[in-house]
PAMIKE-125516 format. One line per 5 residues: their letters; for each residue z, y, x of C-alpha. Coordinates in steps of 0.2 Angstrom, whole numbers, plus 2048, in hexadecimal, padded with zeros to 3 digits. Example, Ala and Ser with C-alpha at 12.3 -4.5 7.8 and 13.67 -1.06 7.14 Angstrom:
REM residues 2
AS	827/7EA/83E; 824/7FB/844 .
This chain:
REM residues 396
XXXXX	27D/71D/E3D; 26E/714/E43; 263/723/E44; 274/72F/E4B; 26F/728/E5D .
XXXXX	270/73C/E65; 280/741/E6E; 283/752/E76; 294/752/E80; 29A/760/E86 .
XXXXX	2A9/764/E90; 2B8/770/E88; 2B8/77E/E94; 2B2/773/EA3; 2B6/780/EB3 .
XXXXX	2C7/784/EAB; 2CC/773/EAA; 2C8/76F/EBA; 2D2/77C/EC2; 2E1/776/EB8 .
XXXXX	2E0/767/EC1; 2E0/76E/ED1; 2EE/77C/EC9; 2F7/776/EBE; 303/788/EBE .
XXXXX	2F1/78D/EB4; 2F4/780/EA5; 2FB/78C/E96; 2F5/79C/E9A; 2E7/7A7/E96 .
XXXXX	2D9/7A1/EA6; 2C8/7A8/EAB; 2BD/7A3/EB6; 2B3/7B0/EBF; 2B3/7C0/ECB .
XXXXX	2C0/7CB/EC5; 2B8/7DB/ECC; 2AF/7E8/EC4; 29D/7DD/EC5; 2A2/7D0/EC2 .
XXXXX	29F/7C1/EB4; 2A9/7B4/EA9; 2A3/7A2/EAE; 2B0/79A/EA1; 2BF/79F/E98 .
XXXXX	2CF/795/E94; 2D2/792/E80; 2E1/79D/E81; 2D4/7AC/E8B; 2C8/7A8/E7B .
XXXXX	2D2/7AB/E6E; 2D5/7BD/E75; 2C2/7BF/E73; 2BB/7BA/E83; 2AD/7B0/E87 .
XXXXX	2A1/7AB/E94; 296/7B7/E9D; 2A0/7C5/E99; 2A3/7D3/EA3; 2B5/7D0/EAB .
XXXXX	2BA/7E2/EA9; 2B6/7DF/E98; 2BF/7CE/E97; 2CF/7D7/EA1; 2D1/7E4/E92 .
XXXXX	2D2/7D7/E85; 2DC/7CC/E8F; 2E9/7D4/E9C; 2F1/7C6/E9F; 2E3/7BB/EA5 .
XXXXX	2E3/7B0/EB6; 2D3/7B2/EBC; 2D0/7A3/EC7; 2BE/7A5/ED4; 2B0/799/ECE .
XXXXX	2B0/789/EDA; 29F/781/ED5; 29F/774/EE4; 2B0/76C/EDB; 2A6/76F/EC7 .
XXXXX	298/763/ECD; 2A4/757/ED6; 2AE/754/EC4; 29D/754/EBA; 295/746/EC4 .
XXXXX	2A4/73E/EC1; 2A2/741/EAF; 290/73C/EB1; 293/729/EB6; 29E/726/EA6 .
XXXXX	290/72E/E9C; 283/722/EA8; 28C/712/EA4; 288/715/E91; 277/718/E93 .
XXXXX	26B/71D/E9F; 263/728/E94; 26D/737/E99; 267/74C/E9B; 272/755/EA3 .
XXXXX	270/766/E9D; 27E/76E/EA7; 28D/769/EB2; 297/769/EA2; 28C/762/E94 .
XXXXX	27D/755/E91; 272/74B/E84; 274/739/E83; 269/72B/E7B; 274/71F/E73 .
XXXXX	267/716/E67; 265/708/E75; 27A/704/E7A; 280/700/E65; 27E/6EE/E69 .
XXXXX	28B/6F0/E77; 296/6FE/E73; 294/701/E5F; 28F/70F/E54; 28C/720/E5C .
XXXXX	299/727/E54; 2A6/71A/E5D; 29B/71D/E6F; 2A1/72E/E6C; 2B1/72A/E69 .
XXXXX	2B1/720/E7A; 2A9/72D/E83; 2B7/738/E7F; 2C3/72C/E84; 2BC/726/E92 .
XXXXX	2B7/738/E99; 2CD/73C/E95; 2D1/72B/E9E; 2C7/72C/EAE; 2C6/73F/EB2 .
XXXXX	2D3/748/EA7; 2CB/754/E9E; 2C5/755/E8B; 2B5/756/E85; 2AD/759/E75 .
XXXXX	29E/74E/E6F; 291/751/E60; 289/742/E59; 276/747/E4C; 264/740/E4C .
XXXXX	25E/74E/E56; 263/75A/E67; 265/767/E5B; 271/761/E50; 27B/758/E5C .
XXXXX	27C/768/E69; 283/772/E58; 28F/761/E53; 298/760/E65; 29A/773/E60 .
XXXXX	2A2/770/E51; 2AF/763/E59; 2B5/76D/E65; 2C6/776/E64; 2C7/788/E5B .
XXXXX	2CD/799/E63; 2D2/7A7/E58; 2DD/7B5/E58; 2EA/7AD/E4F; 2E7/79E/E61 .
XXXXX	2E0/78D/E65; 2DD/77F/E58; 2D9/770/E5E; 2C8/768/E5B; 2C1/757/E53 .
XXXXX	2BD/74F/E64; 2AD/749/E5B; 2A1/74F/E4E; 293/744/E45; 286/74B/E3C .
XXXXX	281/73E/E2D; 26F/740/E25; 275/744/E16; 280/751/E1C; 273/75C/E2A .
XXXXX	26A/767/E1F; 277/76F/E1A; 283/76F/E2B; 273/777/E33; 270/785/E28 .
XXXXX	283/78B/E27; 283/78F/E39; 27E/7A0/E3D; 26E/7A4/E44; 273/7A7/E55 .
XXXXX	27B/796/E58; 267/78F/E58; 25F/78D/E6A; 251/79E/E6C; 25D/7AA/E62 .
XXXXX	262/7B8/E72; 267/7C7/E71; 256/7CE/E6E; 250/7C1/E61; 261/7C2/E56 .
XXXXX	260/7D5/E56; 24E/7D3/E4D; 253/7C7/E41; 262/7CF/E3B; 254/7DE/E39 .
XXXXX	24B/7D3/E2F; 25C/7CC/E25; 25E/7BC/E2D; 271/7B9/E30; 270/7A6/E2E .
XXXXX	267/796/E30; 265/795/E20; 25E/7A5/E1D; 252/7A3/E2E; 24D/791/E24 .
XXXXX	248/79B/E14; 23D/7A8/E1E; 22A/7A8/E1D; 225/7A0/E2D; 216/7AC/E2E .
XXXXX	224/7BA/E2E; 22C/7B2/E3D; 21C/7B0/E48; 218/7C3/E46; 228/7C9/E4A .
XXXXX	22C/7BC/E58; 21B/7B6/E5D; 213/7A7/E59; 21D/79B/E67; 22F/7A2/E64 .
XXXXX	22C/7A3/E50; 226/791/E4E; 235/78B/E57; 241/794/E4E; 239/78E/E3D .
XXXXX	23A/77D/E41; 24A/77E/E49; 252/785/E39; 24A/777/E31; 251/76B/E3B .
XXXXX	241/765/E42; 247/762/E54; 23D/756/E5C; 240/757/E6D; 247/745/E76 .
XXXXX	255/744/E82; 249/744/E95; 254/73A/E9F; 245/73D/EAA; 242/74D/EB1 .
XXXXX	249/74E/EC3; 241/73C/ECA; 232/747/ED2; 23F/754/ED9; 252/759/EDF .
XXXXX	255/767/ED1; 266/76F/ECB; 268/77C/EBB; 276/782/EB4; 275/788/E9F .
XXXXX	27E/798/E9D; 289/79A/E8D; 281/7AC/E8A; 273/7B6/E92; 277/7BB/EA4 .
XXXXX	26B/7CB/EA7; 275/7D0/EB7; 26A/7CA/EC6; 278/7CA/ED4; 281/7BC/EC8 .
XXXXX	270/7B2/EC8; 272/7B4/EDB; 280/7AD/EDB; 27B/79F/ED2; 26A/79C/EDC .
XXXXX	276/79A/EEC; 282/78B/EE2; 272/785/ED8; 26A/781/EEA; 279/77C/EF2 .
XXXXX	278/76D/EE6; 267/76A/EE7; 266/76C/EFD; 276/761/EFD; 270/753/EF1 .
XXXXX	25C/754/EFC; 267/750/F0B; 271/742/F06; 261/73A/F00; 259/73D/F0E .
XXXXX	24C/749/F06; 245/759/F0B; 239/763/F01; 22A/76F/F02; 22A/777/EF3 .
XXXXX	238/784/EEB; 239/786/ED8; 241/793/ECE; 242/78E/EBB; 248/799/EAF .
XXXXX	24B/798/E9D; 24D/7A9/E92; 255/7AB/E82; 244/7A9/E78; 245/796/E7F .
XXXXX	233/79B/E8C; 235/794/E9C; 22F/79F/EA8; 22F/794/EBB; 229/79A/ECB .
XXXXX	227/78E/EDB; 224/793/EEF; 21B/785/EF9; 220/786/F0D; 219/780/F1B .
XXXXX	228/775/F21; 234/76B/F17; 244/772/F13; 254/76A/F0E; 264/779/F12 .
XXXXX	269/785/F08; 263/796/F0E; 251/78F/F10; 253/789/EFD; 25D/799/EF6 .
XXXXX	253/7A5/F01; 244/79D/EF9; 24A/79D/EE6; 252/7B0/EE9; 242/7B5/EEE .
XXXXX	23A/7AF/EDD; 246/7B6/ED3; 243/7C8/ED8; 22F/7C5/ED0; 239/7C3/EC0 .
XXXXX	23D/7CE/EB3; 24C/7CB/EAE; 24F/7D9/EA0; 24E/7CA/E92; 25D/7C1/E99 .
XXXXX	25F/7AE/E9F; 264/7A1/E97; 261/794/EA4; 25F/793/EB7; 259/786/EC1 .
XXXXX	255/784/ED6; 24A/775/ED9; 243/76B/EE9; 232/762/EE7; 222/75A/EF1 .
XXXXX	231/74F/EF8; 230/747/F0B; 23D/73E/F15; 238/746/F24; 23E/743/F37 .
XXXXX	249/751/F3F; 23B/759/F46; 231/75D/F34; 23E/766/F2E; 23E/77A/F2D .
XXXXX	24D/785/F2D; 24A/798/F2D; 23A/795/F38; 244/788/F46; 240/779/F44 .
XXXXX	24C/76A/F47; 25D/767/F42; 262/76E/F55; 25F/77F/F4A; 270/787/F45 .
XXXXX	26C/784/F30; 267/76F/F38; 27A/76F/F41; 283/776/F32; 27C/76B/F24 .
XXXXX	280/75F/F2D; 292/763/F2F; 293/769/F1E; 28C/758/F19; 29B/74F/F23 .
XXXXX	2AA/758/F1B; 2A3/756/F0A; 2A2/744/F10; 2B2/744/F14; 2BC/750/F09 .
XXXXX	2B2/750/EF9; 2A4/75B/EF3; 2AF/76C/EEF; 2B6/76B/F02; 2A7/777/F08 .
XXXXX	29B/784/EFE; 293/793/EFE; 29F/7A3/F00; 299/7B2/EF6; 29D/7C2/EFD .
X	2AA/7CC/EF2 .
């Protein structure tokens, strides 16, 4: 187990849950969270809703024709994030070699913590408990060598939905060394990071249906048809060569927030929607630190695994959420978007703690502006009620 010092843990059906634990008339049926009009998107889906062949980033018309009797319950991001820091510190008091990938999953580091809590495979175990103890829901946690083979694991130990309903899963999966080769190359293609809708369509062109089979290609092959970048990742990934470390690093020079979409989101009026909950995070967390910033950032992560980022620098620094939004929107209309998302993110950098008078909302400076008064207020209730008491509304 030595070398096994990768975790992914990942929450079983994270928004769902959590509206079960405001409503619990929700435990037992079919759930989906989401707008249930005619544009509108799966977020997350109940087990029950899954084994009825729905899944995330769905259309809900769609999703309402396989599942009539779904309860579709409206996203409430403000209370996803208030549970996930919560899951956070458990994860921090193992190690603080943590990456959050979403509100509902991260990498962990565990090679440093055996001496104090044991193997990883008994830190997973503990995380698991500890994550059902404190904050009542289940997760699911792969243990490997490698981000790859641990992201795929926490896969595997989470429960089943089928048409024939819901089997419950391991709680935890480990990847021995002996064991990785051939766990990777069973999986089908598309389970690997990089394989969209696009790139699967090609590869199935070409015969590829598996790991396995993407592992036997010619690497020449895949650069021609992929290009050079997206081919030698895809090689190497199928060969398990996955080098990448867990960066418990990556937001100390900036306030940023990005959420990892379960499937490819092509519909730009949903990644609207998430830019407003995305810089809600990040404006509210500048605040509470005391932090404004000069600088807006976009990132966003296609299914070929390029990053494609785009940034605004003002003149003033900002710290509400129309400034940061109206800023972030703006870039994403310079995007094409025809290739999908895979990942969005809404950042805040060239960080000042500035006096009331440096600050800039919609061209007013001062927090005697109407945006100054109502982060403020906003700032209070959260104080007072808890983050989900106040967010963003969304026009239906």
């Amino acid at each position: 187990m030595a070398d096994l010092s990768i975790l992914h843990v990942d929450m079983d059906a994270f928004y769902v849950e959590v509206e079960r634990q405001d409503d619990s008339s929700l435990i037992g049926k079919p759930v989906i969270v989401g707008g249930d009009s005619e544009r509108g998107v799966v977020a997350s889906a109940s087990y029950e809703a899954r084994s009825m062949g729905v899944r995330s980033a769905m259309s809900s018309v769609v999703a309402r024709n396989l599942c009539p009797d779904a309860v579709f319950v409206r996203s409430n991001f403000s209370r996803y994030r208030e549970v996930s820091r919560q899951v956070h510190q458990i994860l921090y008091s193992v190690t603080p070699e943590l990456e959050p990938i979403a509100l509902d999953e991260a990498f962990l580091d565990v090679g440093g913590a055996h001496k104090l809590f044991g193997s990883s495979e008994e830190i997973a175990w503990q995380i698991r408990n500890d994550v059902h103890e404190t904050v009542g829901l289940d997760c699911s946690v792969g243990v490997a060598s490698s981000k790859l083979l641990a992201k795929l694991a926490s896969v595997a130990a989470k429960p089943q939905a089928d048409p024939d309903g819901v089997k419950p899963g391991l709680g935890v999966f480990v990847v021995f060394q002996n064991e990785a080769d051939d766990f990777l190359k069973k999986h089908p293609v598309e389970a690997l990071w990089g394989v969209g809708r696009v790139t699967l369509k090609k590869l199935k062109g070409l015969g590829i249906n598996s790991v396995g089979d993407l592992a036997a290609a010619p690497r020449e092959l895949l650069v021609r048809e992929l290009g050079a970048s997206h081919g030698h990742h895809l090689s190497n990934l199928s060969q398990g060569i996955d080098a990448r470390e867990v960066d418990s690093d990556r937001e100390r020079k900036s306030i940023s927030h990005e959420e990892t979409f379960a499937s490819d989101v092509y519909e730009r009026d949903v990644l609207v929607s998430e830019i407003i909950r995305l810089s809600d995070a990040v404006s509210s967390r500048a605040r509470e630190q005391g932090l404004a910033g000069r600088t807006v950032h976009l990132k966003v992560r296609q299914p070929d695994m390029s990053y494609v980022t785009r940034s605004v620098t003002l003149e003033g620094a900002v710290n509400t959420l129309p400034e940061i939004a109206g800023k972030a929107t703006d870039l994403l209309a310079q995007l094409d978007l025809q290739q999908g998302v895979r990942l969005l993110g809404v950042g805040l950098s060239k960080l000042v703690s500035p006096g009331p008078e440096q600050l800039t909302f919609s061209g007013v400076e001062g927090t005697n502006s109407g945006w100054g008064k109502l982060s403020v207020a906003m700032d209070r209730i959260r104080q007072k009620y808890g983050s989900s008491a106040i967010g963003p509304g969304f026009p239906r």
